[in-house]
C-alpha positions as CSV (number, residue, x, y, z in Angstrom):
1,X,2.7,12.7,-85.9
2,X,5.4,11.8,-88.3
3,X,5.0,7.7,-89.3
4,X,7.5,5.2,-87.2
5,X,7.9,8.6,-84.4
6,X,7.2,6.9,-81.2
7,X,4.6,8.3,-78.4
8,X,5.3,8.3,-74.8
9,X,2.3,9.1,-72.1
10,X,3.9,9.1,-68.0
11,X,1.5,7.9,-65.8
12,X,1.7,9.6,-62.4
13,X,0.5,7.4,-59.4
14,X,-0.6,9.5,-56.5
15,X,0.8,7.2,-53.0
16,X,-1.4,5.1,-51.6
17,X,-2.0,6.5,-48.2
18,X,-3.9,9.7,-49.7
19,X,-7.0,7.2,-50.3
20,X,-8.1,7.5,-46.7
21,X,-8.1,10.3,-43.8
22,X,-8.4,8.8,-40.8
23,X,-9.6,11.1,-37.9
24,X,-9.9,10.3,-34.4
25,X,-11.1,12.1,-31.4
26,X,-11.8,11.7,-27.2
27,X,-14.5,13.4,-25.3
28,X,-13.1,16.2,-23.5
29,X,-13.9,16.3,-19.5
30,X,-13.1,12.4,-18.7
31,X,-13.5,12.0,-14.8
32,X,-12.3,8.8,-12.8
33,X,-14.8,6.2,-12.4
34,X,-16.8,7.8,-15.2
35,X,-16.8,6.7,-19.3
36,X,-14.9,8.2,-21.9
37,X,-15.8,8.3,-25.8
38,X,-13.2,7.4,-28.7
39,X,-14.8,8.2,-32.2
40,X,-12.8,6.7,-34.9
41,X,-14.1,8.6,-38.8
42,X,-12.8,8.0,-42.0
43,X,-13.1,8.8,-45.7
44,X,-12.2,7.0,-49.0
45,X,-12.5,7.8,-52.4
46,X,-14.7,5.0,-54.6
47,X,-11.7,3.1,-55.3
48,X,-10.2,1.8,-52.1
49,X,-12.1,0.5,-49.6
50,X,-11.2,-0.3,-46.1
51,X,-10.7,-3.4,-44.8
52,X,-10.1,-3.4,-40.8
53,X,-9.6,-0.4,-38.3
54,X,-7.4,-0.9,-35.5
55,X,-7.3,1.0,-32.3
56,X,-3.9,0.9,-30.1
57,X,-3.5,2.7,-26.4
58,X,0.1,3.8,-25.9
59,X,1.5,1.6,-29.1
60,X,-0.6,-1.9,-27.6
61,X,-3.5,-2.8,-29.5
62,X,-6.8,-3.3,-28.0
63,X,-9.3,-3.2,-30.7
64,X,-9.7,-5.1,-33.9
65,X,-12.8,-4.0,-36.4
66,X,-13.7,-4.9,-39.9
67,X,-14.6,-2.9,-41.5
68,X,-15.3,-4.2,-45.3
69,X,-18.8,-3.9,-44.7
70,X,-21.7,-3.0,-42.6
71,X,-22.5,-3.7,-39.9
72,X,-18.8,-3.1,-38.3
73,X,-17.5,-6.6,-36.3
74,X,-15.0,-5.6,-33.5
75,X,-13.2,-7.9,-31.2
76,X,-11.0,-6.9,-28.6
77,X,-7.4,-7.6,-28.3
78,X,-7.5,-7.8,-24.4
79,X,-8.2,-10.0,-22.0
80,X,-10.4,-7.6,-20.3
81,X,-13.3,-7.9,-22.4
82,X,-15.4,-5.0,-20.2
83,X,-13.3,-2.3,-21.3
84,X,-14.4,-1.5,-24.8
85,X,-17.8,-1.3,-26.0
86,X,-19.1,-0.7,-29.4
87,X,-21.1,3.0,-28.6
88,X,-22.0,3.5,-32.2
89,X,-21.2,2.1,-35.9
90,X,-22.2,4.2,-39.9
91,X,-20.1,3.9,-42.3
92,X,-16.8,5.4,-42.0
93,X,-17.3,5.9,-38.0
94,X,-17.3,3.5,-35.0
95,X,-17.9,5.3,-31.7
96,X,-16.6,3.0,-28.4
97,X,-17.5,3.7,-24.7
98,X,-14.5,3.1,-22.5
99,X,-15.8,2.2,-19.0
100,X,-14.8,3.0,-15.6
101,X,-11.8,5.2,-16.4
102,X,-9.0,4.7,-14.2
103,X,-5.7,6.2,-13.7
104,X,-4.6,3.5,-15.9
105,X,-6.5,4.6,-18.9
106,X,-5.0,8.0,-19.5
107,X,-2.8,8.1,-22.4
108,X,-2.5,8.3,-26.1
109,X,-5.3,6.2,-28.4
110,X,-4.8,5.8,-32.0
111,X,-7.3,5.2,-35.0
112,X,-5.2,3.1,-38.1
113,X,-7.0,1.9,-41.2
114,X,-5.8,-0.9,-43.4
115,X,-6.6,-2.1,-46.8
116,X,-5.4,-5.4,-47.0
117,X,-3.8,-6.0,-50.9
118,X,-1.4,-3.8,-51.3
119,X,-1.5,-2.8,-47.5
120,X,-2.9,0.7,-46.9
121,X,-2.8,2.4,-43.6
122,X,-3.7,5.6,-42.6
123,X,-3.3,6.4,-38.9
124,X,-4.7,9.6,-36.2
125,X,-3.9,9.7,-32.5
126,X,-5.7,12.0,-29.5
127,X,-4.6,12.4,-25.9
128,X,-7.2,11.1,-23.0
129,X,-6.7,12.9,-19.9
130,X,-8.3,12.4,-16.6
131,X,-9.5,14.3,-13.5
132,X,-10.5,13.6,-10.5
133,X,-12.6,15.1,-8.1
134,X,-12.1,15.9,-4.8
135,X,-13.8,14.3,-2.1
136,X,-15.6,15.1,1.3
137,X,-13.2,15.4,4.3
138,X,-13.3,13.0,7.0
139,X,-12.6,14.9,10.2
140,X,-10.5,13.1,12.8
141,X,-9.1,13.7,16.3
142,X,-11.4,16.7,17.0
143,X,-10.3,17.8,20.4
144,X,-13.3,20.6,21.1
145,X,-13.5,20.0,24.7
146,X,-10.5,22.0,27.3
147,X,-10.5,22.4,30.8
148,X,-9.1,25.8,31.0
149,X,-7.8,29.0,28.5
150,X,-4.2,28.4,26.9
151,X,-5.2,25.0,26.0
152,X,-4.8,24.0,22.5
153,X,-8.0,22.6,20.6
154,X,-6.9,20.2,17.7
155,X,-8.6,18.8,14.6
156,X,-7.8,16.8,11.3
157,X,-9.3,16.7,8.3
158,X,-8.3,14.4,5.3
159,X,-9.3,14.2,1.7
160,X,-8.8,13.6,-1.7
161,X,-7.7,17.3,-3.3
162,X,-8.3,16.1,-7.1
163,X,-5.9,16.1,-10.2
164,X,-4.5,17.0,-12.4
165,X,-4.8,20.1,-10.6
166,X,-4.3,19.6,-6.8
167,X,-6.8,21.6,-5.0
168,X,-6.3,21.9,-1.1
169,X,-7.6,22.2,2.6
170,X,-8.8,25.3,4.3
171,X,-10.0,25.7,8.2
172,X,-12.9,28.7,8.9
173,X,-14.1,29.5,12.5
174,X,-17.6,30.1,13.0
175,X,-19.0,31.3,16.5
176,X,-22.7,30.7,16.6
177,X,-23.2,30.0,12.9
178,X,-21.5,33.0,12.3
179,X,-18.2,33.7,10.5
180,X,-15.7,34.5,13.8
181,X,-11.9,35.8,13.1
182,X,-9.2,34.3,14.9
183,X,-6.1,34.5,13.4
184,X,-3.2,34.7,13.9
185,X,-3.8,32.2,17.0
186,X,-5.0,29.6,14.2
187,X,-2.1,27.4,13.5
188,X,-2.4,25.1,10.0
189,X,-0.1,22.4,9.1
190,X,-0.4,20.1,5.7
191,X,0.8,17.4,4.3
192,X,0.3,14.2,1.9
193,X,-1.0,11.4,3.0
194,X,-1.3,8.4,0.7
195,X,-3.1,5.4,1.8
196,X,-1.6,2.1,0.0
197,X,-4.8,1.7,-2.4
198,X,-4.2,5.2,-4.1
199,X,-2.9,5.0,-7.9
200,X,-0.8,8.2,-9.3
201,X,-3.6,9.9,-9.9
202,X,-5.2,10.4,-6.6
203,X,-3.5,13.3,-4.2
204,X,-4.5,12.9,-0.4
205,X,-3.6,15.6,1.7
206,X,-4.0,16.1,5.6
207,X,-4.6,19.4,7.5
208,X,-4.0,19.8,11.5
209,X,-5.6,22.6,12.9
210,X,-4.2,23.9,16.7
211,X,-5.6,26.7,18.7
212,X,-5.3,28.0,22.2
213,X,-8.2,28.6,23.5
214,X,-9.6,31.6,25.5
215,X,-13.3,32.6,27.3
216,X,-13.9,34.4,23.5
217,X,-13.7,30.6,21.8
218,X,-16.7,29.2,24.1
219,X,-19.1,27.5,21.7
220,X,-17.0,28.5,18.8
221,X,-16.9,25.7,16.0
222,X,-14.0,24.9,13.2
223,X,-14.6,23.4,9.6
224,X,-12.3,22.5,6.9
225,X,-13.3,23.0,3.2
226,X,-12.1,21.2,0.1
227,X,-11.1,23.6,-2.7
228,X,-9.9,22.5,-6.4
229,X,-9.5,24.8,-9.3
230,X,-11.1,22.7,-11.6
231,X,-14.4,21.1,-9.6
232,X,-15.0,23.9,-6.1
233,X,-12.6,26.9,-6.8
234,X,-13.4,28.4,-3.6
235,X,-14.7,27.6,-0.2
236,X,-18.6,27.4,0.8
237,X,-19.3,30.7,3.2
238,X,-20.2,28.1,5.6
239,X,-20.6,23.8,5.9
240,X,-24.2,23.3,5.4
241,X,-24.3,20.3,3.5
242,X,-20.8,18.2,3.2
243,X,-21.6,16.2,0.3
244,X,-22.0,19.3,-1.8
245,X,-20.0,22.0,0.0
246,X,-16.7,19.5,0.7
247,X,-16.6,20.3,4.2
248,X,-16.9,18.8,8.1
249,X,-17.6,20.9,11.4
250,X,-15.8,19.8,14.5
251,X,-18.8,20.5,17.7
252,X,-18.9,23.8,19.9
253,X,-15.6,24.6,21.8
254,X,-16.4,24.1,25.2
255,X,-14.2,25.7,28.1
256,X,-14.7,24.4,31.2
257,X,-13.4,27.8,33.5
258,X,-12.1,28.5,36.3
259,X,-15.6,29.8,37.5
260,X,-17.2,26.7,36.7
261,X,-14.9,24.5,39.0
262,X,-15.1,27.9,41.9
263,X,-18.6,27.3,41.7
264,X,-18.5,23.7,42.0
265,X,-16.8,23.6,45.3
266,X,-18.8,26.6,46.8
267,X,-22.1,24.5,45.8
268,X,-20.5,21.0,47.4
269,X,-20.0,22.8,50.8
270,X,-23.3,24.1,50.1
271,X,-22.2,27.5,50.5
272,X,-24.2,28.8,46.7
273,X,-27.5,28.4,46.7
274,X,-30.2,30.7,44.3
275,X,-31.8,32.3,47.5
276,X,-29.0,33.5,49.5
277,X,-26.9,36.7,48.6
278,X,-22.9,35.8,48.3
279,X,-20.4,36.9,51.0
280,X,-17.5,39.2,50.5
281,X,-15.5,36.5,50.4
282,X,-17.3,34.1,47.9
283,X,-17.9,37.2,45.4
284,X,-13.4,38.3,45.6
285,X,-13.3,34.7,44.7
286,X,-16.1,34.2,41.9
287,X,-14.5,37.9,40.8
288,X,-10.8,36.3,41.0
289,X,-11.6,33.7,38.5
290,X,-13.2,35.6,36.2
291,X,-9.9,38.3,35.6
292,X,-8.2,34.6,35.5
293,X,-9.9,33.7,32.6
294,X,-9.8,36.6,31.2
């Protein structure tokens, strides 16, 4: 170096908000009524330290932690104080249970870290979504009992069919327990149904079921099944238990004939009775009604 030459050194400053990594993160399957995890992590080299972590849902803030030190002191920014628990706190991690999700809660939550002199923030957001179940139909308006063929036999079923991917209701005939075809007679009509209590996230949909009846239909039965993509992709192969198989049975079909009535007024003029043998005329009759019903 040549005496009186003068020596320059550049210092190059790396920007601030490379200090810390912030990471945040939600629990995956989140279902209405249930809790939901939010795990805020971060790192820092030996030079900066944190001071506070703040959580925001959709751009509001709802959490407030400092974090200079162990343990972690959070206070909530609501005025629902139930919300946000404190699930689990090490250093450069605080866990919080959100309780009771509603249809309300689904949005975007975001993990920001500060350091307070000069200010320092580092920030990571994750999308909570939430699903709903569907629920057990209620059966209504079950109409099981006709007085003669060509009559229509009616039911409704209503029910919750889940989201965010709406599942639906299906009808299945059973005669005697047994799985009994009867389409194309079965006639199915849906639609929603919302009842005034129901946020955006709840679908309610209502099936009517009509079907004229025959002498084949005696003692048949009808159930409708809940079906969702996500929770029962496909029906039960029959309603045994309608807590787990999202289902109601209407009772037996029961068509009251032309033969039973025939009968009736034969027995009032006391011309039936067990030990006598029918006359011509009484038999054409009995025989009459039956093609009838037929």
């Amino acid at each position: 170096m040549v005496l009186g030459e003068l020596c320059f050194f550049v210092v190059v400053q790396l920007p601030l908000a490379l200090a810390f990594r912030v990471r945040s993160s939600v629990t995956d399957e989140n279902i209405k009524e249930q809790n939901a995890e939010l795990i805020c992590s971060w790192s820092s080299n030996a030079s900066e330290t944190p001071q506070q972590l703040s959580v925001s849902f959709n751009n509001i803030s709802v959490l407030t932690c400092d974090v200079s030190d162990l343990p972690y002191n959070c206070t909530t920014d609501l005025s629902s104080t139930n919300k946000y628990e404190i699930s689990n706190s090490a250093s450069g991690l605080v866990s919080f249970e959100i309780h009771n999700l509603e249809c309300s809660d689904q949005g975007t939550y975001s993990c920001q870290i500060y350091r307070e002199t000069p200010t320092l923030q580092s920030i990571s957001s994750s999308v909570l979504s939430i699903k709903v179940p569907p629920s057990v139909p209620k059966l209504s308006n079950a109409e099981t009992d006709v007085p003669d063929k060509g009559v229509s036999i009616r039911a409704t079923c209503k029910a919750v069919v889940g989201y965010p991917n709406a599942g639906q209701i299906v009808w299945k005939s059973f005669l005697n327990g047994k799985p009994f075809h009867v389409d194309p007679g079965l006639i199915v009509t849906s639609l929603k149904a919302p009842e005034p209590a129901d946020d955006r996230c709840t679908l309610r949909v209502e099936s009517q079921v009509a079907l004229k009846v025959n002498a084949t239909h005696q003692n048949m039965t009808l159930a409708c099944f809940v079906t969702n993509p996500d929770f029962h992709p496909s029906a039960a192969h029959k309603c045994t238990n309608p807590t787990t198989d999202l289902c109601s049975q209407t009772n037996p079909v029961n068509v009251v004939s032309v033969i039973t009535r025939d009968v009736a007024l034969i027995g009032g003029a006391k011309a039936w009775h067990a030990n006598r043998i029918l006359t011509t005329v009484e038999l054409t009759l009995v025989i009459l009604a039956w093609k009838k019903l037929l």
